[in-house]
DRENLUM-690572 format. One record per residue (C-alpha): residue in three letters; x, y, z. Coordinates in steps of 0.05 Angstrom, whole numbers, padded with zeros to 5 digits, always signed. Layout:
BEGIN
alaXYZ...
***
This chain:
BEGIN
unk-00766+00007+00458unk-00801-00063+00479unk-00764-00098+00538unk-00822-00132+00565unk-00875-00181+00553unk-00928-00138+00581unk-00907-00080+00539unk-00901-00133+00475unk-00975-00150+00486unk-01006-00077+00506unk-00998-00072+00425unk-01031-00135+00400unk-01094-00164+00410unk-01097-00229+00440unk-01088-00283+00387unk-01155-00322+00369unk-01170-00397+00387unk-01169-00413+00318unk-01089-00398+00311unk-01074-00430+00387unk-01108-00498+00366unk-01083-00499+00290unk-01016-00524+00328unk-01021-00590+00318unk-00951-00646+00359unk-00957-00682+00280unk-00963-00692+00222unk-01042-00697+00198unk-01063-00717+00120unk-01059-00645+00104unk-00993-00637+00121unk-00965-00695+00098unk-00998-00672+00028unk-00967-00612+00037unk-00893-00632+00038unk-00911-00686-00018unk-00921-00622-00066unk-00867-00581-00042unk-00803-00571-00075unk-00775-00519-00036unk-00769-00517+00043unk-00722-00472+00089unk-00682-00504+00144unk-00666-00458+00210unk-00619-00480+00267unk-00576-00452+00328unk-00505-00465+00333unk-00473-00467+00400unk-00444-00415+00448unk-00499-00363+00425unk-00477-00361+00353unk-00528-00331+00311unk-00579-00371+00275unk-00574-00401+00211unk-00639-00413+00157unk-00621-00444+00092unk-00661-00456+00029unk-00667-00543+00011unk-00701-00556-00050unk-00711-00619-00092unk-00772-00652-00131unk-00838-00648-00108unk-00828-00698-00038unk-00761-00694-00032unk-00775-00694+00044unk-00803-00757+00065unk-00853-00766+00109unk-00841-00833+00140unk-00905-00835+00196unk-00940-00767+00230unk-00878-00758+00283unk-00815-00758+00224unk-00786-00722+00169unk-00733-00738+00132unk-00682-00691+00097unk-00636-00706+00045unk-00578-00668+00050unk-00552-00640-00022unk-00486-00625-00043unk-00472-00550-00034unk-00413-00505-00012unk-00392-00551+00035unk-00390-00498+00094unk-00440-00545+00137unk-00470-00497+00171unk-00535-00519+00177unk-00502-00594+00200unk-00456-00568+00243unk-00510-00529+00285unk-00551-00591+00291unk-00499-00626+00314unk-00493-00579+00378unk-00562-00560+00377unk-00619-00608+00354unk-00669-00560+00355unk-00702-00552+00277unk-00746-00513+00244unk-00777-00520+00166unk-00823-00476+00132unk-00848-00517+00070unk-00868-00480+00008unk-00912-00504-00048unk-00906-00452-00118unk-00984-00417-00125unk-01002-00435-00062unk-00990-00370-00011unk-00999-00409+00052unk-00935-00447+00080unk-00932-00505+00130unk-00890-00494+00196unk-00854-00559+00221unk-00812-00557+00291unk-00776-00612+00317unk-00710-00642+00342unk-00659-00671+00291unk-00617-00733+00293unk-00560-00737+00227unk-00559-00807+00195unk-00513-00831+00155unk-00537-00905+00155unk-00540-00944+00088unk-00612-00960+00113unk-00639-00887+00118unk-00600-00871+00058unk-00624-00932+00027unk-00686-00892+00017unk-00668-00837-00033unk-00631-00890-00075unk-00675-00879-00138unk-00672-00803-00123unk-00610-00770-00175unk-00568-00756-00122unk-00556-00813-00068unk-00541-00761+00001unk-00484-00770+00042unk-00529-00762+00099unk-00602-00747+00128unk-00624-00696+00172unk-00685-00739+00206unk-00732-00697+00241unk-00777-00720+00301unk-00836-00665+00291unk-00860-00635+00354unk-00901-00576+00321unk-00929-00572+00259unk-00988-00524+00228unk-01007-00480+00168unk-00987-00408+00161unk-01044-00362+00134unk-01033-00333+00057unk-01033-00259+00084unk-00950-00256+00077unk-00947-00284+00010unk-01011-00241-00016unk-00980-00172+00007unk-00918-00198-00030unk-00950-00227-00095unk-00883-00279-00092unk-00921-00319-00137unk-00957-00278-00180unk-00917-00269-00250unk-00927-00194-00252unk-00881-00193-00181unk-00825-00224-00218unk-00760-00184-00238unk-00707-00195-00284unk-00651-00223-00266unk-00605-00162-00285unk-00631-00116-00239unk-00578-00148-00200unk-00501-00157-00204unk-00485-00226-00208unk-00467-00264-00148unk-00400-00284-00173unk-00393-00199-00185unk-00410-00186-00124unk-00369-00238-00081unk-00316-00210-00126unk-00319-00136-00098unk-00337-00165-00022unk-00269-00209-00012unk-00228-00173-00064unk-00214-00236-00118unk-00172-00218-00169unk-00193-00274-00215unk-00233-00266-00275unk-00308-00243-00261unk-00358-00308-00289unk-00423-00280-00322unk-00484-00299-00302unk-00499-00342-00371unk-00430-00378-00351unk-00457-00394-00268unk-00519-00419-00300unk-00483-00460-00352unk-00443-00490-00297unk-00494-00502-00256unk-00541-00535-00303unk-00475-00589-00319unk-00464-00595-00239unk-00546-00613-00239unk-00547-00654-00299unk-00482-00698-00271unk-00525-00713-00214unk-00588-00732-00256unk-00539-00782-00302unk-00509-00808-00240unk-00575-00832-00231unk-00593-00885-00165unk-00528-00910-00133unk-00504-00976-00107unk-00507-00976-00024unk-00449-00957+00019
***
């Protein structure tokens, strides 16, 4: 078992200068181009009092994280199952981390910072023509931000259509909340979550840009 640093490192090689000065304390052209084509990002935090760590999938259109200058993010939050985990955390523990995905692209961009929530009309101001307007922001002050080499997402073939699996090969989640808390309601089909889904989604594209608050 590995207890110790030394032991950690008596098994890897030292890493090169090439992956110790790809950290970069911004955002450069690259990735600011980078989050402008992703549609997909996952957000970690901590919560307090040692709870365990939390990472949870955001996704939007192409740039639905803004970069507003090198040193800041911002994060739309979306309506979801309201158990605010990911807010909560950051509202103990401001440390953040992203990991920005692009579709066909295997390498990922890495983004640490500290998070402030916002809930100002000004901040939200800014996702007014977006089909949701958020309740609030998650604005991150980057501290760390670099590329992540394809290697992961080449031994996994995420993106390559051959990799993909049908949907089937799994119950569906509603089954299988179902048979982990023991509802005794009627089971909803995966044709009927997607149909419900689709109508929560399409309410939010109607709703289109709101008024401020």
């Amino acid at each position: 078992m590995i207890k110790t640093l030394a032991q950690l490192r008596s098994l890897y090689a030292e890493p090169g200068e090439r992956a110790l000065r790809k950290q970069l304390d911004q955002l450069d052209r690259h990735g600011r181009r980078f989050i402008e084509l992703a549609p997909f990002c996952v957000v970690a935090s901590a919560g307090p009092q040692g709870r365990l760590l939390d990472a949870s999938p955001r996704g939007g259109e192409p740039g639905f994280v803004k970069v507003m200058d090198p040193r800041c993010l911002l994060l739309p939050d979306s309506g979801g199952n309201n158990r605010l985990d990911t807010l909560e955390n950051l509202l103990h523990d401001p440390r953040i981390a992203l990991l920005f995905m692009v579709p066909g692209v295997d390498e990922t961009l890495r983004v640490n910072g500290l998070a402030q929530l916002r809930d100002e009309a000004e901040i939200t101001d800014l996702f007014s023509a977006e089909r949701q307007r958020p309740k609030l922001v998650i604005e991150v002050a980057v501290q760390e931000a670099y590329l992540h080499c394809a290697k992961a997402f080449m031994r996994s073939g995420l993106w390559r259509p051959e990799s993909q699996v049908e949907r089937k090969v799994l119950p569906t989640l509603n089954q299988i909340i179902h048979e982990q808390i023991g509802l005794a309601t009627a089971v909803e089909s995966q044709e009927d979550m997607v149909r419900r889904y689709e109508a929560q989604l399409q309410t939010e594209r109607q709703a289109g840009p709101t008024s401020s608050h």
